[in-house]
HTML snippet that shows the backbone in 3Dmol.js (N, CA, C, O; Angstrom):
<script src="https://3Dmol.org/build/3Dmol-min.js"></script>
<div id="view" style="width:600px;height:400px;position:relative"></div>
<script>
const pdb = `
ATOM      1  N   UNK A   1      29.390  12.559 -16.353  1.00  0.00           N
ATOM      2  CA  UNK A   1      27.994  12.541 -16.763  1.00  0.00           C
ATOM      3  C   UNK A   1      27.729  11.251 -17.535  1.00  0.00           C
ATOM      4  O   UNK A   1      28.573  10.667 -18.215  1.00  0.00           O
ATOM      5  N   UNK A   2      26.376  10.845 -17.342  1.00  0.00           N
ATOM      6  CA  UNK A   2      26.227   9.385 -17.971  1.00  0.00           C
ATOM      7  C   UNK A   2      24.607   9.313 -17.762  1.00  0.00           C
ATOM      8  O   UNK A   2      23.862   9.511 -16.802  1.00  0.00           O
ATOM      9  N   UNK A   3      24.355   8.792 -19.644  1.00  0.00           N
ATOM     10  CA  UNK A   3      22.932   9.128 -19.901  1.00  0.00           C
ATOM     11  C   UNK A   3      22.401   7.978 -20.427  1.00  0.00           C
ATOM     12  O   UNK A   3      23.233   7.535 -21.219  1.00  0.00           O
ATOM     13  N   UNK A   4      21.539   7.349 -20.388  1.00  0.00           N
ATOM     14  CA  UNK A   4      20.585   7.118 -21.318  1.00  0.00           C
ATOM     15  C   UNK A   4      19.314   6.757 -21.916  1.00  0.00           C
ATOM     16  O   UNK A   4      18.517   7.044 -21.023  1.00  0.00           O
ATOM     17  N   UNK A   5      18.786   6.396 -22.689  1.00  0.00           N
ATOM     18  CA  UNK A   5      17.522   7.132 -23.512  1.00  0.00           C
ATOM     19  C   UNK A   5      16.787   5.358 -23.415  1.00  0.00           C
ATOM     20  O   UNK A   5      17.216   4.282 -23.832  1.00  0.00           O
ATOM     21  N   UNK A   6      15.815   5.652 -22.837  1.00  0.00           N
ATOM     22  CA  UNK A   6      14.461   4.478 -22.417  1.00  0.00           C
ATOM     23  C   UNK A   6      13.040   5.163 -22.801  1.00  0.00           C
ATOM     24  O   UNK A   6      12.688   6.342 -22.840  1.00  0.00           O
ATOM     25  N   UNK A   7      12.295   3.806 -23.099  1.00  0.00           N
ATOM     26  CA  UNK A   7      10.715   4.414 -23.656  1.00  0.00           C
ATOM     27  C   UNK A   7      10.298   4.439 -22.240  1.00  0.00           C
ATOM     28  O   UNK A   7      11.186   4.303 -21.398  1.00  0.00           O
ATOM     29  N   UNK A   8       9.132   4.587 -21.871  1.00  0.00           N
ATOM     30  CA  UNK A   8       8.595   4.727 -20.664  1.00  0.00           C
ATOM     31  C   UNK A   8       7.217   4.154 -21.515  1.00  0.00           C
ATOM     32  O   UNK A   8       6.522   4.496 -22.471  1.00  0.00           O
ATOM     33  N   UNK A   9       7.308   2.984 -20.453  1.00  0.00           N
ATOM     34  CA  UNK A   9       5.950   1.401 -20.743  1.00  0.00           C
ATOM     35  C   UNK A   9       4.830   1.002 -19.731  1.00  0.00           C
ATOM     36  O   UNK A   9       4.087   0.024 -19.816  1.00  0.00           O
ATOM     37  N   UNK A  10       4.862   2.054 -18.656  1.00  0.00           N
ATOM     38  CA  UNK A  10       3.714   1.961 -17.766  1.00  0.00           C
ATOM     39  C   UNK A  10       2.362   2.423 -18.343  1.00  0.00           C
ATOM     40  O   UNK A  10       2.396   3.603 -18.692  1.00  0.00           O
ATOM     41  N   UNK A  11       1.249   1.842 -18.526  1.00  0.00           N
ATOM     42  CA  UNK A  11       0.319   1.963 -19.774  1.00  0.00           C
ATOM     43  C   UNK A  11      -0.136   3.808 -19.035  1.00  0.00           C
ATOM     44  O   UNK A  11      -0.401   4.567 -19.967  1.00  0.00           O
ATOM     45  N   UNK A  12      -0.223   4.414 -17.808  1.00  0.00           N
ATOM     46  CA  UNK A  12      -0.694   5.446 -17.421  1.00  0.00           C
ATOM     47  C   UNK A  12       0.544   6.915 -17.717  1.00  0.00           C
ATOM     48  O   UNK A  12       0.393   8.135 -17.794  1.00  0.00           O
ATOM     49  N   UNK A  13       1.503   6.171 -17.793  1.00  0.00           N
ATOM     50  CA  UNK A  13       2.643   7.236 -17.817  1.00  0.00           C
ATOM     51  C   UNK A  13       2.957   7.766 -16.499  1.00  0.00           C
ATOM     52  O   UNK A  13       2.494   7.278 -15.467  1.00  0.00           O
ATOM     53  N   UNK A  14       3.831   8.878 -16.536  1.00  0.00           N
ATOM     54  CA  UNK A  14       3.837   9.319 -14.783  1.00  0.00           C
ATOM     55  C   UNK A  14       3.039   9.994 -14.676  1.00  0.00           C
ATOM     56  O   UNK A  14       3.024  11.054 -15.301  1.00  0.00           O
ATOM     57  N   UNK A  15       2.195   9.679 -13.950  1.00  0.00           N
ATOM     58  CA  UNK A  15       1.003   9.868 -12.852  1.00  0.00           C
ATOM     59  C   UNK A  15       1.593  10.019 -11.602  1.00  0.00           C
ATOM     60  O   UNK A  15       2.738   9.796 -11.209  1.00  0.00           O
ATOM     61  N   UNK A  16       0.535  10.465 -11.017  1.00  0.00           N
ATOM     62  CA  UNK A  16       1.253  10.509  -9.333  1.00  0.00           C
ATOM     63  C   UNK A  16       1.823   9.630  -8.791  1.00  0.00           C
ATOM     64  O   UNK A  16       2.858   9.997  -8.236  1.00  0.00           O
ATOM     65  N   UNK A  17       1.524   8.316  -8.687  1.00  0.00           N
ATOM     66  CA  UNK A  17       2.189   7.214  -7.602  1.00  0.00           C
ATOM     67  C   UNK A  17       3.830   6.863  -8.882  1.00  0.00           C
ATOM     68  O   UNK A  17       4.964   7.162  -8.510  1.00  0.00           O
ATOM     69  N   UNK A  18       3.668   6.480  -9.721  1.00  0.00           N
ATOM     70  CA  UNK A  18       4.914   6.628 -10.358  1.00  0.00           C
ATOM     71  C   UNK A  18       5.733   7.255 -10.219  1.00  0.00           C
ATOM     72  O   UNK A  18       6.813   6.855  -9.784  1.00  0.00           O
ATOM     73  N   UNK A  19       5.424   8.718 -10.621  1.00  0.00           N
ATOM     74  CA  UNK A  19       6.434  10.146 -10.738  1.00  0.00           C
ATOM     75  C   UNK A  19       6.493  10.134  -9.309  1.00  0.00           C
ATOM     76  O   UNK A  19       7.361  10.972  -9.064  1.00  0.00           O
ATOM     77  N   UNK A  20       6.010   9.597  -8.041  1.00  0.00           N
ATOM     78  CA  UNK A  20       6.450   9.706  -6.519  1.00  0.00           C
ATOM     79  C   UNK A  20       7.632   9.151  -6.300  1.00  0.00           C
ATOM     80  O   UNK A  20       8.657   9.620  -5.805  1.00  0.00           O
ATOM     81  N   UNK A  21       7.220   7.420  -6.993  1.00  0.00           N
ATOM     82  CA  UNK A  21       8.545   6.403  -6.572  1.00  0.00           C
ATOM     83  C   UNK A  21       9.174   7.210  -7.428  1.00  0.00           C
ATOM     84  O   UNK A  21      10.018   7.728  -6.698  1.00  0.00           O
ATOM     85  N   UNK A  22       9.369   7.802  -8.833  1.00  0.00           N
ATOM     86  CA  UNK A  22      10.641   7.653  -8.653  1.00  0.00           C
ATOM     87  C   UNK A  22      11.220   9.117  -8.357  1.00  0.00           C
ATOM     88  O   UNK A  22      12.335   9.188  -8.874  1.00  0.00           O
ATOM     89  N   UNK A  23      10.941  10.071  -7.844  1.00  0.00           N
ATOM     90  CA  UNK A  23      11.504  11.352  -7.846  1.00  0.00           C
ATOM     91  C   UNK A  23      11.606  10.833  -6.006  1.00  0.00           C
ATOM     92  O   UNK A  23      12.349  11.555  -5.341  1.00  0.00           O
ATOM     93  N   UNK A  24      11.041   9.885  -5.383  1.00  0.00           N
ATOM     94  CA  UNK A  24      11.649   9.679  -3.876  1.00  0.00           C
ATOM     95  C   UNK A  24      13.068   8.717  -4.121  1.00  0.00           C
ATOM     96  O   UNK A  24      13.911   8.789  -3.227  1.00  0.00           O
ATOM     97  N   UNK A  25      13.395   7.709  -5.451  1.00  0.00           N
ATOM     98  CA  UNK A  25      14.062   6.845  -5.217  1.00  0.00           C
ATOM     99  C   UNK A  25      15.663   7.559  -5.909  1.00  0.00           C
ATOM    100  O   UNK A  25      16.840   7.264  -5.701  1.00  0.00           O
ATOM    101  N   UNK A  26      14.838   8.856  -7.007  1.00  0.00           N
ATOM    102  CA  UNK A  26      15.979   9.950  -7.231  1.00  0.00           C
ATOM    103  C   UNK A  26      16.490  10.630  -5.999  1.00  0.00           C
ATOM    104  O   UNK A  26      17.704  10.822  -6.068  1.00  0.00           O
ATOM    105  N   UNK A  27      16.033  10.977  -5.091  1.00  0.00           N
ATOM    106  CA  UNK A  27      16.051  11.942  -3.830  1.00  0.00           C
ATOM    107  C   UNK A  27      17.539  11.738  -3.336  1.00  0.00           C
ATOM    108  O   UNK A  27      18.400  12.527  -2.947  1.00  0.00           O
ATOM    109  N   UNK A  28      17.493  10.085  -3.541  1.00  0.00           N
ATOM    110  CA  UNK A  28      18.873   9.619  -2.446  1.00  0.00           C
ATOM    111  C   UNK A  28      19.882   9.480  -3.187  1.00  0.00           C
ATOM    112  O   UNK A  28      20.592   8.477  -3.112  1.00  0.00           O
ATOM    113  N   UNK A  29      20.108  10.449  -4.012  1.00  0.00           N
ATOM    114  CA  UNK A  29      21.028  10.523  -4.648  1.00  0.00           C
ATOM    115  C   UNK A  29      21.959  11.428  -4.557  1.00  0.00           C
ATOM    116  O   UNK A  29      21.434  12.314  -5.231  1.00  0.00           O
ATOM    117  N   UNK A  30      23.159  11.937  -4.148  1.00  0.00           N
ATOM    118  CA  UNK A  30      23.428  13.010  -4.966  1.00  0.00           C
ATOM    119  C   UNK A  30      24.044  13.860  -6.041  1.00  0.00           C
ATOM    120  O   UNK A  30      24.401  15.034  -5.942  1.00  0.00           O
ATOM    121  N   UNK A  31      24.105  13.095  -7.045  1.00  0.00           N
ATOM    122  CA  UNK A  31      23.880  13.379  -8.355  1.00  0.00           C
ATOM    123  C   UNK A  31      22.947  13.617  -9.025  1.00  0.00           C
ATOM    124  O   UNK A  31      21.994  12.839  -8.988  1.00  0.00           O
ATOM    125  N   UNK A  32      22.907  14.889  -9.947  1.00  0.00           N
ATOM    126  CA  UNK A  32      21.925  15.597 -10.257  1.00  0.00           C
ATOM    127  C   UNK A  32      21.196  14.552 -11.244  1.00  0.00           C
ATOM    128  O   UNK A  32      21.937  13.749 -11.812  1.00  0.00           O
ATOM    129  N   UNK A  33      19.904  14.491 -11.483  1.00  0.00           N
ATOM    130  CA  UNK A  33      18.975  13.332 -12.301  1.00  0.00           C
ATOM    131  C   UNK A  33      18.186  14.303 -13.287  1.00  0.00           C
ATOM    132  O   UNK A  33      17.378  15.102 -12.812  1.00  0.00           O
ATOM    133  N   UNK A  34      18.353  14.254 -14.284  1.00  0.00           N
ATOM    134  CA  UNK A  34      17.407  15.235 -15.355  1.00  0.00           C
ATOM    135  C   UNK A  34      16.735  14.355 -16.145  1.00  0.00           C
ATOM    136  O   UNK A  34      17.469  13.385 -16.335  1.00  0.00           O
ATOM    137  N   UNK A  35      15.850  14.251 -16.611  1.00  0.00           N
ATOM    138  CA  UNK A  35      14.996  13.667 -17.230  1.00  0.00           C
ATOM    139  C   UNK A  35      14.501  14.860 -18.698  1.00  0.00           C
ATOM    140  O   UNK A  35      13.713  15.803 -18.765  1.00  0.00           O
ATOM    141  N   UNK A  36      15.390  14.231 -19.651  1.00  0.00           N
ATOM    142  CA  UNK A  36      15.114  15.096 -21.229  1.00  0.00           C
ATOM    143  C   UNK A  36      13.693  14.821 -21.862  1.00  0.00           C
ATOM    144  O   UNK A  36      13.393  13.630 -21.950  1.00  0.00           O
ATOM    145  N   UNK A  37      12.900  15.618 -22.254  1.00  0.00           N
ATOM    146  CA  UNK A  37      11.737  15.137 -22.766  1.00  0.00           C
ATOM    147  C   UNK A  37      11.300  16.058 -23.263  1.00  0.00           C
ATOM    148  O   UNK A  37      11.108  17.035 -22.540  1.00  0.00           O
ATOM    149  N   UNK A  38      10.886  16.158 -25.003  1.00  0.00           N
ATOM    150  CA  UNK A  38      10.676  17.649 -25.830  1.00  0.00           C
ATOM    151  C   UNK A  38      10.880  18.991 -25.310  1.00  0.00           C
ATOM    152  O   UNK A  38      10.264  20.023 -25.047  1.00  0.00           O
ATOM    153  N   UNK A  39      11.983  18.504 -25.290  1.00  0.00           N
ATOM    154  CA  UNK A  39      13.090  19.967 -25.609  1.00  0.00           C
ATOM    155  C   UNK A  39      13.246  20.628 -24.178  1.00  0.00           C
ATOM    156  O   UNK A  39      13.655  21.755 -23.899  1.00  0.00           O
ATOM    157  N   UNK A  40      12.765  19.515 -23.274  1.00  0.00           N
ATOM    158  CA  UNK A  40      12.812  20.138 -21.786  1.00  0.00           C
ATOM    159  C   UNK A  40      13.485  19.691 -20.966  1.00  0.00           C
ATOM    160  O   UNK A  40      14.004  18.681 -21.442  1.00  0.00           O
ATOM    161  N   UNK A  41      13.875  19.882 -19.738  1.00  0.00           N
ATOM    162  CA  UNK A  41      15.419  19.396 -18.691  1.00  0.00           C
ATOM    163  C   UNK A  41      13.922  19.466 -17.392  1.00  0.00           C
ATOM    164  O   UNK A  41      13.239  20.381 -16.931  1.00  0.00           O
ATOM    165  N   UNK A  42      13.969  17.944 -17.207  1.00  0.00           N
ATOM    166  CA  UNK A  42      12.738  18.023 -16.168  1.00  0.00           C
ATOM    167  C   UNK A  42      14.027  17.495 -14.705  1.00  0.00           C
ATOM    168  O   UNK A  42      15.012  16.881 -15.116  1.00  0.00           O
ATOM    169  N   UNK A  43      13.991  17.618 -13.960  1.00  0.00           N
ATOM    170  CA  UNK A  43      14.119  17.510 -12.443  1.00  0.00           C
ATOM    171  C   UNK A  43      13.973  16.591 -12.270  1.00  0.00           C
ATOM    172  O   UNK A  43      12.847  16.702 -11.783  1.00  0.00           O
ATOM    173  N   UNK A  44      14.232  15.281 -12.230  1.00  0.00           N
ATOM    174  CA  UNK A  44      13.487  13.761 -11.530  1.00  0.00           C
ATOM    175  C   UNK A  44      13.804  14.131  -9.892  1.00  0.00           C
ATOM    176  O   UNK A  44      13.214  13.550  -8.980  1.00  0.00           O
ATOM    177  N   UNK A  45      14.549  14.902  -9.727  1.00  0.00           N
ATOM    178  CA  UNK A  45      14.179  14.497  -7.612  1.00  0.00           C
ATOM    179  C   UNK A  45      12.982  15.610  -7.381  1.00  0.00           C
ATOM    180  O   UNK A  45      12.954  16.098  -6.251  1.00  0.00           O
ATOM    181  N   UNK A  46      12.110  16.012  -8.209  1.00  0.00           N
ATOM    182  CA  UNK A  46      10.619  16.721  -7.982  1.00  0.00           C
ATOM    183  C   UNK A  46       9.565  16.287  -8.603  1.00  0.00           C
ATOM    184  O   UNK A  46       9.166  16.571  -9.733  1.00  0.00           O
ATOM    185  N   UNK A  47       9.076  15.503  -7.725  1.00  0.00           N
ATOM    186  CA  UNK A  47       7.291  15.181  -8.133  1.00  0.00           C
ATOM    187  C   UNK A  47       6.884  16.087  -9.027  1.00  0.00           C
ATOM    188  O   UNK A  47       7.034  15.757 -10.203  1.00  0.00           O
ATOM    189  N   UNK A  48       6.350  17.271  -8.783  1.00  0.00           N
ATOM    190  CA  UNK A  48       6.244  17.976  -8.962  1.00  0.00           C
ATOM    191  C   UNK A  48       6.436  18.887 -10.453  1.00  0.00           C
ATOM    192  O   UNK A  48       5.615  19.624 -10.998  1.00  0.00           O
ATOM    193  N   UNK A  49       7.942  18.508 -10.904  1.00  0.00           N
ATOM    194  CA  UNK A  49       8.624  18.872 -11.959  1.00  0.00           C
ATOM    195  C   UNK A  49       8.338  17.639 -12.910  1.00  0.00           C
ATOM    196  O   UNK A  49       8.815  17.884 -14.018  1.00  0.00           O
ATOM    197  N   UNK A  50       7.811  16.573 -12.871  1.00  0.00           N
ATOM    198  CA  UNK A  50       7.766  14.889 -13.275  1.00  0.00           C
ATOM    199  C   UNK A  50       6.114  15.057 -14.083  1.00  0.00           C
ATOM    200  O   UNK A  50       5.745  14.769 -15.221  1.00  0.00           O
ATOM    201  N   UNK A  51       5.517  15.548 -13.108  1.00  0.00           N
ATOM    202  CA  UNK A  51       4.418  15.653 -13.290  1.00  0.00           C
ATOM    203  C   UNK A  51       3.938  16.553 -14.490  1.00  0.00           C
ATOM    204  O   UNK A  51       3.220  16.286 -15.453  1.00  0.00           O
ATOM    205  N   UNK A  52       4.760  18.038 -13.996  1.00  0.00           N
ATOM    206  CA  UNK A  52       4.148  19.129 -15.147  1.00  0.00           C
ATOM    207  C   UNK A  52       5.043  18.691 -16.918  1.00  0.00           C
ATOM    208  O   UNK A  52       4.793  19.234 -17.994  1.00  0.00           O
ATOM    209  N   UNK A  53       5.908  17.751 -16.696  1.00  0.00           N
ATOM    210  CA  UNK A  53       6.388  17.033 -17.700  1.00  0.00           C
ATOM    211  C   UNK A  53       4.984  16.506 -18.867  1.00  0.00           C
ATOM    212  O   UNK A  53       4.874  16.873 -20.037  1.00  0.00           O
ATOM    213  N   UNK A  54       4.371  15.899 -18.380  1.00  0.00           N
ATOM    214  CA  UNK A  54       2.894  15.172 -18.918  1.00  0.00           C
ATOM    215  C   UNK A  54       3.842  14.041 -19.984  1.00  0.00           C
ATOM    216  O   UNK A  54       3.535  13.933 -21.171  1.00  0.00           O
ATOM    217  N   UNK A  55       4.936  13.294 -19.412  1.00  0.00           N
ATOM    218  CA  UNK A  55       5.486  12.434 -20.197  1.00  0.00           C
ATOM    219  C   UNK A  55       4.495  11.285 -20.207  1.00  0.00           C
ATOM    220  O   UNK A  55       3.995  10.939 -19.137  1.00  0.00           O
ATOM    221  N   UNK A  56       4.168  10.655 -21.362  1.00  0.00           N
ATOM    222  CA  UNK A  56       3.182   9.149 -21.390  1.00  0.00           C
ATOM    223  C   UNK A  56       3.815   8.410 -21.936  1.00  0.00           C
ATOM    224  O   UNK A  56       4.928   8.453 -22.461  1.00  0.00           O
ATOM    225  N   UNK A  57       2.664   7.282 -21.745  1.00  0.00           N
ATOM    226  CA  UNK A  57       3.276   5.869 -22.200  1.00  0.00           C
ATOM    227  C   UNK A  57       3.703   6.253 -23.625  1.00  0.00           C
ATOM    228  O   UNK A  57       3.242   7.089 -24.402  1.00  0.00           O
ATOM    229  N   UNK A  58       4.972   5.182 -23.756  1.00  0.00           N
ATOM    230  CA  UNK A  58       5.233   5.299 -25.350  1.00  0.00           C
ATOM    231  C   UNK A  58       6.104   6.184 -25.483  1.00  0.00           C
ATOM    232  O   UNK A  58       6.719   6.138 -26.548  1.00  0.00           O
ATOM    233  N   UNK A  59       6.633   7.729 -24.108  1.00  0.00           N
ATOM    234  CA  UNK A  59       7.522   8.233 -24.338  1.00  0.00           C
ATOM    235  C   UNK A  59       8.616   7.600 -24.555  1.00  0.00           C
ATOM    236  O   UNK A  59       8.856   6.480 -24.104  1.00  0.00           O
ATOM    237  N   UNK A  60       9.641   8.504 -25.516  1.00  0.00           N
ATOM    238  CA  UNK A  60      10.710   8.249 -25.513  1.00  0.00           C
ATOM    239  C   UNK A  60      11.601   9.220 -24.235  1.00  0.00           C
ATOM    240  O   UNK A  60      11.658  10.411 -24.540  1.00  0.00           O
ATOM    241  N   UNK A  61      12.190   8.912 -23.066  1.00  0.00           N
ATOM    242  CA  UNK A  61      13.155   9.996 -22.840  1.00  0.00           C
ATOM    243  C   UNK A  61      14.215   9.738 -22.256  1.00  0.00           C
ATOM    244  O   UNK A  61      14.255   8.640 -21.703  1.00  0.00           O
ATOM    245  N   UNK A  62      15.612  10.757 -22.150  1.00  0.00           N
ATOM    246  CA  UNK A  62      17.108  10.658 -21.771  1.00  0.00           C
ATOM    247  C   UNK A  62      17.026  10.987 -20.226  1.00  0.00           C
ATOM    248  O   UNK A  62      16.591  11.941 -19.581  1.00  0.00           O
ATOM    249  N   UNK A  63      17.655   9.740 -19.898  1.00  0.00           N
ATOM    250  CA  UNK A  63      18.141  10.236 -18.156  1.00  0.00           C
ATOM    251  C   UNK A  63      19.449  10.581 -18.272  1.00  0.00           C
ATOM    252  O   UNK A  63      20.415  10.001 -18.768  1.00  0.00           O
ATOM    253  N   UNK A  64      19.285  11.840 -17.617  1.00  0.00           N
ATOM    254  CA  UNK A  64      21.083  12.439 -17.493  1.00  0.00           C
ATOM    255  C   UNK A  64      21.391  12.399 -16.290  1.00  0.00           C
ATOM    256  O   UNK A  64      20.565  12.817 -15.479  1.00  0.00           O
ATOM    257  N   UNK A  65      22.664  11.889 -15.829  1.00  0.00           N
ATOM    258  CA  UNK A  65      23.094  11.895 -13.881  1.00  0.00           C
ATOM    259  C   UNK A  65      24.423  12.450 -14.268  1.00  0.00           C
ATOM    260  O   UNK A  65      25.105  12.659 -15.271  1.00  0.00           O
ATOM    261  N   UNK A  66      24.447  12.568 -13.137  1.00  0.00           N
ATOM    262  CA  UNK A  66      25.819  13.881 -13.458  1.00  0.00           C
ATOM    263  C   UNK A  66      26.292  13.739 -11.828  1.00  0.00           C
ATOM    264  O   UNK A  66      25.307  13.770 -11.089  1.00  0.00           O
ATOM    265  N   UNK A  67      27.281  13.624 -11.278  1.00  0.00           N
ATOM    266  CA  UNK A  67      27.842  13.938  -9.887  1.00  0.00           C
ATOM    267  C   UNK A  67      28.713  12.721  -8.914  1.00  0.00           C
ATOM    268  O   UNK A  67      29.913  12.912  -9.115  1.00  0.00           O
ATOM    269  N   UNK A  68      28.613  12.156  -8.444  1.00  0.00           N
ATOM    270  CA  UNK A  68      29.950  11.757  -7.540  1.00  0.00           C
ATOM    271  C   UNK A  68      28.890   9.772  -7.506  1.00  0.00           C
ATOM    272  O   UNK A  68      29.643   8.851  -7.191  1.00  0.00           O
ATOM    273  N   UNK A  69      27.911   9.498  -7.701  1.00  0.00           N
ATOM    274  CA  UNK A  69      27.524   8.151  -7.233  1.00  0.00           C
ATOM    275  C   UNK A  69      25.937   8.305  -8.651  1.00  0.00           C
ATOM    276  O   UNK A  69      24.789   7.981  -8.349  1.00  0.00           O
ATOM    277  N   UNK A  70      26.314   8.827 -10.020  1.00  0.00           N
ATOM    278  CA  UNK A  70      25.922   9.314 -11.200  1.00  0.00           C
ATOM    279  C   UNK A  70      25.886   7.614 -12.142  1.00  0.00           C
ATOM    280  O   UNK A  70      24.950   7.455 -12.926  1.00  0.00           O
ATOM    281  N   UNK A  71      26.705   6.715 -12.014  1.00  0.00           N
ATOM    282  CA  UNK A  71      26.067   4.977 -12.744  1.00  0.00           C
ATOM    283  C   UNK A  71      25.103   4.488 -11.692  1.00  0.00           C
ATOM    284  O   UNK A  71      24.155   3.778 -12.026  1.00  0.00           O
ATOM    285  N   UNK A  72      25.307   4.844 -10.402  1.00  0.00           N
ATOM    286  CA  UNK A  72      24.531   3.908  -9.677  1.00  0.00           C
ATOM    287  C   UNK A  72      22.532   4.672 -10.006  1.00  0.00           C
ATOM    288  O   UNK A  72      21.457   4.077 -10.070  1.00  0.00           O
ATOM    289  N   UNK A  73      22.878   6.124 -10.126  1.00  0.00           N
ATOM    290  CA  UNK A  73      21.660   6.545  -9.962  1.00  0.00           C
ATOM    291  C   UNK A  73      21.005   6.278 -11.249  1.00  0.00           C
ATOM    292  O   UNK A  73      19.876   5.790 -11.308  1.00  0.00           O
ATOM    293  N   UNK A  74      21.785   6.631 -12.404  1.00  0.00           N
ATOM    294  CA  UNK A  74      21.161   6.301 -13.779  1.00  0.00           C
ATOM    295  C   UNK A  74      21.178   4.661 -14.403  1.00  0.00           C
ATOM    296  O   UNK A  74      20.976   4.279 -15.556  1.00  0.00           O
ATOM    297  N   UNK A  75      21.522   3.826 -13.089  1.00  0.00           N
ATOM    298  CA  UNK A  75      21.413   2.367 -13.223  1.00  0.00           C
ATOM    299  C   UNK A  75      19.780   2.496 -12.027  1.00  0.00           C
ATOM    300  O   UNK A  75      18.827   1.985 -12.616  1.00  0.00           O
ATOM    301  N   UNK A  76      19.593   2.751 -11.361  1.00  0.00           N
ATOM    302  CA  UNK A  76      18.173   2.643 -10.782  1.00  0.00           C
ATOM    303  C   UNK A  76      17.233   3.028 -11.219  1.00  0.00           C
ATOM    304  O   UNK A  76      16.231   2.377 -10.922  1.00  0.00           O
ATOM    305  N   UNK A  77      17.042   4.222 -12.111  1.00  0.00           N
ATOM    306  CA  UNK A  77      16.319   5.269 -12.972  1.00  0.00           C
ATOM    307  C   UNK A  77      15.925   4.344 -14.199  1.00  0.00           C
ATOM    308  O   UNK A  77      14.807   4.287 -14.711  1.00  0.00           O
ATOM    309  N   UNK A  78      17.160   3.564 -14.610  1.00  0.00           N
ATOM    310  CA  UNK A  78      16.293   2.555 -15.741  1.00  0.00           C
ATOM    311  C   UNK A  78      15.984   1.550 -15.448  1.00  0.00           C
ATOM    312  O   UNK A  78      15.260   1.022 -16.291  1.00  0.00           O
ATOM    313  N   UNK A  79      16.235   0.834 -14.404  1.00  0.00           N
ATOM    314  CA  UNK A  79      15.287  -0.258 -13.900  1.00  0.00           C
ATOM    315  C   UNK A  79      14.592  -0.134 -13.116  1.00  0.00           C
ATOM    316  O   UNK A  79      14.165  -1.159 -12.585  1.00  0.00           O
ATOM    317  N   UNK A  80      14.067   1.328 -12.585  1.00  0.00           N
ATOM    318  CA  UNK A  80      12.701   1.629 -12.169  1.00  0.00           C
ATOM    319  C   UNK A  80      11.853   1.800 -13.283  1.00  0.00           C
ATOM    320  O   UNK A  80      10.654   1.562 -13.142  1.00  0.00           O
ATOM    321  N   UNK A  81      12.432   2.294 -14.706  1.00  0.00           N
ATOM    322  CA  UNK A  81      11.667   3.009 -15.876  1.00  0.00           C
ATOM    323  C   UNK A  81      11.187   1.067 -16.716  1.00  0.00           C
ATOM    324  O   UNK A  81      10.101   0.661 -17.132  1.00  0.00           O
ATOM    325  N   UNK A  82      12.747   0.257 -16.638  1.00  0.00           N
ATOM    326  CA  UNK A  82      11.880  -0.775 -17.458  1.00  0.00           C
ATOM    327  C   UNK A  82      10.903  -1.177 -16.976  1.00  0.00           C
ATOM    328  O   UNK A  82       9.851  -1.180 -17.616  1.00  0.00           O
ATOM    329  N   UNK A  83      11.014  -1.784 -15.271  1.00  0.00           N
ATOM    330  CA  UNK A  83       9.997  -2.469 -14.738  1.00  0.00           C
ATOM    331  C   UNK A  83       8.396  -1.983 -14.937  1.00  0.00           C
ATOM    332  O   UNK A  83       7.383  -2.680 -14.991  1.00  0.00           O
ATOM    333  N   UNK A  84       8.518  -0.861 -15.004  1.00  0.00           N
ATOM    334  CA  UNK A  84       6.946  -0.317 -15.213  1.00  0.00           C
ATOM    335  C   UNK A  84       6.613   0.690 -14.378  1.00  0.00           C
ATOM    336  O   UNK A  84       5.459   1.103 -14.491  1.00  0.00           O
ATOM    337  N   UNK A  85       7.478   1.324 -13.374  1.00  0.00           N
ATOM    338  CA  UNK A  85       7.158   1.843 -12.448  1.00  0.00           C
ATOM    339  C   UNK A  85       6.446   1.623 -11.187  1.00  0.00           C
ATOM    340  O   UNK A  85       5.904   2.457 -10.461  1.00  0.00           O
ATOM    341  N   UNK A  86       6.574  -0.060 -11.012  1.00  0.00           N
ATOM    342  CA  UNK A  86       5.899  -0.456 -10.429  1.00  0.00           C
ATOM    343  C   UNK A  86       4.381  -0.692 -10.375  1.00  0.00           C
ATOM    344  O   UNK A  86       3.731  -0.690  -9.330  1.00  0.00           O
ATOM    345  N   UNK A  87       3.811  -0.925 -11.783  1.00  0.00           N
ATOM    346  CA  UNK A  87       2.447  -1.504 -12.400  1.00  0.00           C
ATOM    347  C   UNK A  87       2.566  -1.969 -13.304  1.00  0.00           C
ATOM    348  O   UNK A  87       1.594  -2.456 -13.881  1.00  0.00           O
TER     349      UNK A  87
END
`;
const viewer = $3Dmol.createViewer("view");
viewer.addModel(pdb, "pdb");
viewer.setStyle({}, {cartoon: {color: "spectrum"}});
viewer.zoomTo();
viewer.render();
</script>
């Protein structure tokens, strides 16, 4: 297992086209991707689960990967999270 803790700097937060890229760019993973955020274990390979998060700009939160190809995924997860999410 291998974690760690990034603000999230896209001025909208995850919104739909964000929380898409990255719960599609989690998908191809398979190591499990959790995303920690007040006191909750969110899912990053579900839109869906990203979303009902309501994480915003300025969050603080922990990526946890856990499973067999677990640096490569929590090395993409934070340089999808620094870049901005792509905005």
């Amino acid at each position: 297992m291998v974690s760690k803790t990034v603000t999230l700097t896209n001025a909208q937060g995850f919104h739909m086209r964000p929380a898409s890229l990255f719960a599609t760019a989690m998908g191809k993973y398979e190591s499990d991707v959790i995303i920690k955020f007040n006191n909750s274990d969110i899912n990053a390979k579900s839109l869906l689960n990203i979303i009902a998060g309501c994480i915003k700009c300025g969050s603080e939160i922990e990526i946890v990967c856990s499973g067999s190809d677990e640096q490569a995924a929590l090395d993409e997860a934070v340089q999808l999270i620094e870049s901005g999410l792509g905005e």
